[in-house]
N, C-alpha and C positions, 0 to 999 in steps of 0.2 A: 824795578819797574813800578810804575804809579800805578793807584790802583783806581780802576776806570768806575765799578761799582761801590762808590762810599754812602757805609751804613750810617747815622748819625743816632742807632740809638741800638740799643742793646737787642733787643728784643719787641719787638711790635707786640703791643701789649693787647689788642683785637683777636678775636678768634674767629673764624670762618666770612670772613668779611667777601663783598662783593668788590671787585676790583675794575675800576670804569680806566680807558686807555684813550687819549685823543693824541695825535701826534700832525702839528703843524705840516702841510705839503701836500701830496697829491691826493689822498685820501679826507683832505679839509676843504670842501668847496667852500667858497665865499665865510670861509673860517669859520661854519657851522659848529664842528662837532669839536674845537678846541673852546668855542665860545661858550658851550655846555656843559664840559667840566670846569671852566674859569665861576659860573653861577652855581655849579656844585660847593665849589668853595668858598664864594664871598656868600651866601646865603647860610654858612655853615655856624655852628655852635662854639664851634674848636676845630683848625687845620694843626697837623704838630707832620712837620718836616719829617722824614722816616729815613730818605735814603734818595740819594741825587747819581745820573751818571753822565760822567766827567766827559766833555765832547772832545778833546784832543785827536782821540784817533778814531771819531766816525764822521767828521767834515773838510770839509775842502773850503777854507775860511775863503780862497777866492770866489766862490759861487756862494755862500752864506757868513757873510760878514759881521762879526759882533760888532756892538751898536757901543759909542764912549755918550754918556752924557754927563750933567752937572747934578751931583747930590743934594740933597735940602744944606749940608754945613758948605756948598762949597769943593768940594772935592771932585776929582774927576773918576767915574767909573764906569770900564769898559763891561758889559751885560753879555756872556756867551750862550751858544743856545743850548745852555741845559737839560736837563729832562730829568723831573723832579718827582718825588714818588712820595703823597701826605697821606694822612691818615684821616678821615674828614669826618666828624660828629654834629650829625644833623638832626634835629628835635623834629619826635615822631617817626625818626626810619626803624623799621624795625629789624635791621640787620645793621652790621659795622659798614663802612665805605673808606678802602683804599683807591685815591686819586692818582692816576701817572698820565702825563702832559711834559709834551715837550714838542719838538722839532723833527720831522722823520731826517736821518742823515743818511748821508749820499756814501759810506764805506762800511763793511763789516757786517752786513744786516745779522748773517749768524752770528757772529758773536752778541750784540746789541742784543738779540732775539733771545739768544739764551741767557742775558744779564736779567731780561724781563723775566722771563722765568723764574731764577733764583729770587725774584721778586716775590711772586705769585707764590713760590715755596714757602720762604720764607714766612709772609703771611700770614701763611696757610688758606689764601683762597678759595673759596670753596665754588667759585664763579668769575672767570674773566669775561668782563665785554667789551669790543671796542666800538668804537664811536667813530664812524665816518659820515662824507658829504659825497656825492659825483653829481656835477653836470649831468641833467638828463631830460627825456620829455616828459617833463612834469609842466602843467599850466599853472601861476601864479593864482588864479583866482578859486583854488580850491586847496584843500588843506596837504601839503606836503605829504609824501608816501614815506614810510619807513619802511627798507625791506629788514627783514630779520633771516638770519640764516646758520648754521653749524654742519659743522662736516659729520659728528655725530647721530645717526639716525636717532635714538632716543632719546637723546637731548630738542633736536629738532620737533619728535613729537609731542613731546609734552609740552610743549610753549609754543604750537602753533608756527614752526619757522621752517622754511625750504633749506634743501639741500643744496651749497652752491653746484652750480653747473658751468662758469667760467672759465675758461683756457688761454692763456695766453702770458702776454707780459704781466709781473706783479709788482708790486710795492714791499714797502717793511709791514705791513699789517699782514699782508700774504703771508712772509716767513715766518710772523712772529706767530698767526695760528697754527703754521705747521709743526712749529718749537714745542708750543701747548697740546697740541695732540700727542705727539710723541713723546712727551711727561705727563699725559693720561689727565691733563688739568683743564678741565671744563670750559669751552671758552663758546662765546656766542657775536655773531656782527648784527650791527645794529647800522644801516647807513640812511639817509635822507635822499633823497631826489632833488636837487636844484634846479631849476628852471633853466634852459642855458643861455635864453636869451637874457637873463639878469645877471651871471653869474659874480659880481659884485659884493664884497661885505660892505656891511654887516647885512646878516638875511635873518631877524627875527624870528620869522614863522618856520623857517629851518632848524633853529637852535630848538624851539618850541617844540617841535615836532622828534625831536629824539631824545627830548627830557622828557614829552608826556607817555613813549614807546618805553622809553626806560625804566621811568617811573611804573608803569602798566604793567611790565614783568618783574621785576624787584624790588616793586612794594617799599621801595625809598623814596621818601619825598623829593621832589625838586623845584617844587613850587614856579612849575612851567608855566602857573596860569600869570603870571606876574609880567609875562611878556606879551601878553595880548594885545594891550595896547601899542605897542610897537611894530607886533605884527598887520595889524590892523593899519598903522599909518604905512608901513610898508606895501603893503597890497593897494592902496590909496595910489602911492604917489606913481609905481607898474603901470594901475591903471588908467593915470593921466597920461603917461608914456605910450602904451598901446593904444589907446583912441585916437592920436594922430597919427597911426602909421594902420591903413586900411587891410594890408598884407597882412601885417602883422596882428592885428585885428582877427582878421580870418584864422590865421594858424593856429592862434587862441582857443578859437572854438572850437577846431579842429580836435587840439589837444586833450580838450575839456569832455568832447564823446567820446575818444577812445578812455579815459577815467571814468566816466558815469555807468558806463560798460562793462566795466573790471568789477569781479565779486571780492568784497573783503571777506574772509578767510579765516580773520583773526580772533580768535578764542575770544568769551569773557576775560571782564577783569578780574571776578570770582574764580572759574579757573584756574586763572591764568595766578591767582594769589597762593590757591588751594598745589596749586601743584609744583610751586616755585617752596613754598615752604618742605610739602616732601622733599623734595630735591636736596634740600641744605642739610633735612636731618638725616639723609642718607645716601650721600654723593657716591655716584658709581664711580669712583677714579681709577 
């Protein structure tokens, strides 16, 4: 039998490292939250591959197609959709960062779910978070919401984050938190609001918006401010879009008081540092 989790190195040489999860699909509107760990890693110091899982037996290649193109020598190479697991050393973070990014696939979620895991074990994780996007009422012309949230009550507490309250149909980030809880492995969601009258990639001020929530609670850089200006021309070009559509104009506004209305919630970033460090020196697992 092939083996679907291949390590590529001995032993992860990191210790208690924070572990960020983006997974292409429903849970990545307008490709926010894969676009966040893709600047996790090109802005990094050193990426060193750790551990990749093999997609044979969790897609249906006729609804997710690998992609053949031309190599720099010439050669033809078919690209599958992977799901890669690096170990990412960034100047200035003051804890380790393992990266996992790939493709959510459409078969097995428990097994996949429990591959991420021996991930996280393996590790040694001492915090998983994932990284999503949904379509929602969010207005473009104010700064994108992050919710945060853990099934954990004291985890929750300390970092300022709701209890989910959701019912219904789920995803692989569903299972994959209920894998993590049931291996006592710390895990926290992290999603974005997308506008849905945009919901279009690339969405800068989305990707923006859950490096600097990220950043905010794990104290690892991301150097989310690097996207400002793109958020910036994004919001620009929306709101050339919206001024000729009167309706839509309105909705806008609309949008924009139910937000000015909502109380942020959200701890310092001093707390939120002070208490993210206890955390690491003595994780309740």
């Amino acid at each position: 039998m092939a083996v679907e989790l291949e390590w590529l190195v001995d032993q992860p040489a990191q210790y208690n490292p924070v572990m960020a999860v983006a997974l292409e699909g429903l849970f990545d509107a307008a490709d926010a939250a894969t676009a966040a760990v893709q600047m996790m890693k090109e802005g990094a110091h050193s990426v060193v591959p750790l551990a990749c899982i093999d997609p044979e037996g969790f897609f249906n290649f006729q609804d997710r197609r690998p992609e053949v193109r031309l190599s720099d020598d010439g050669h033809r190479v078919i690209d599958w959709p992977l799901t890669e697991v690096s170990a990412v050393e960034r100047y200035g973070a003051k804890h380790p960062l393992v990266v996992v990014e790939g493709v959510e696939p459409h078969l097995r979620w428990r097994t996949f779910a429990e591959h991420l895991v021996e991930v996280a074990t393996k590790c040694q994780a001492g915090l998983v978070v994932t990284l999503g996007a949904m379509v929602g009422l969010a207005p473009h012309t104010r700064p994108l919401g992050v919710v945060g949230s853990s099934t954990n009550a004291e985890l929750a507490r300390m970092f300022g984050l709701g209890r989910p309250t959701y019912e219904g149909p789920t995803g692989l980030v569903g299972a994959l938190h209920d894998a993590l809880d049931q291996a006592r492995i710390p895990v926290i969601s992290l999603r974005v609001s997308v506008p849905h009258y945009v919901p279009g990639p690339p969405n800068p001020e989305a990707t923006r918006s859950l490096l600097k929530r990220f950043e905010l609670i794990t104290g690892i850089i991301t150097d989310h401010d690097e996207l400002d200006e793109a958020a910036a021309a994004w919001r620009e070009r929306v709101d050339a879009a919206v001024a000729g559509d009167d309706d839509l104009k309105n909705y806008v506004a609309q949008l924009e008081r139910q937000i000015d209305e909502a109380e942020d919630l959200l701890p310092s970033g001093d707390d939120l540092a002070a208490q993210f460090e206890a955390f690491l020196r003595d994780p309740w697992k």
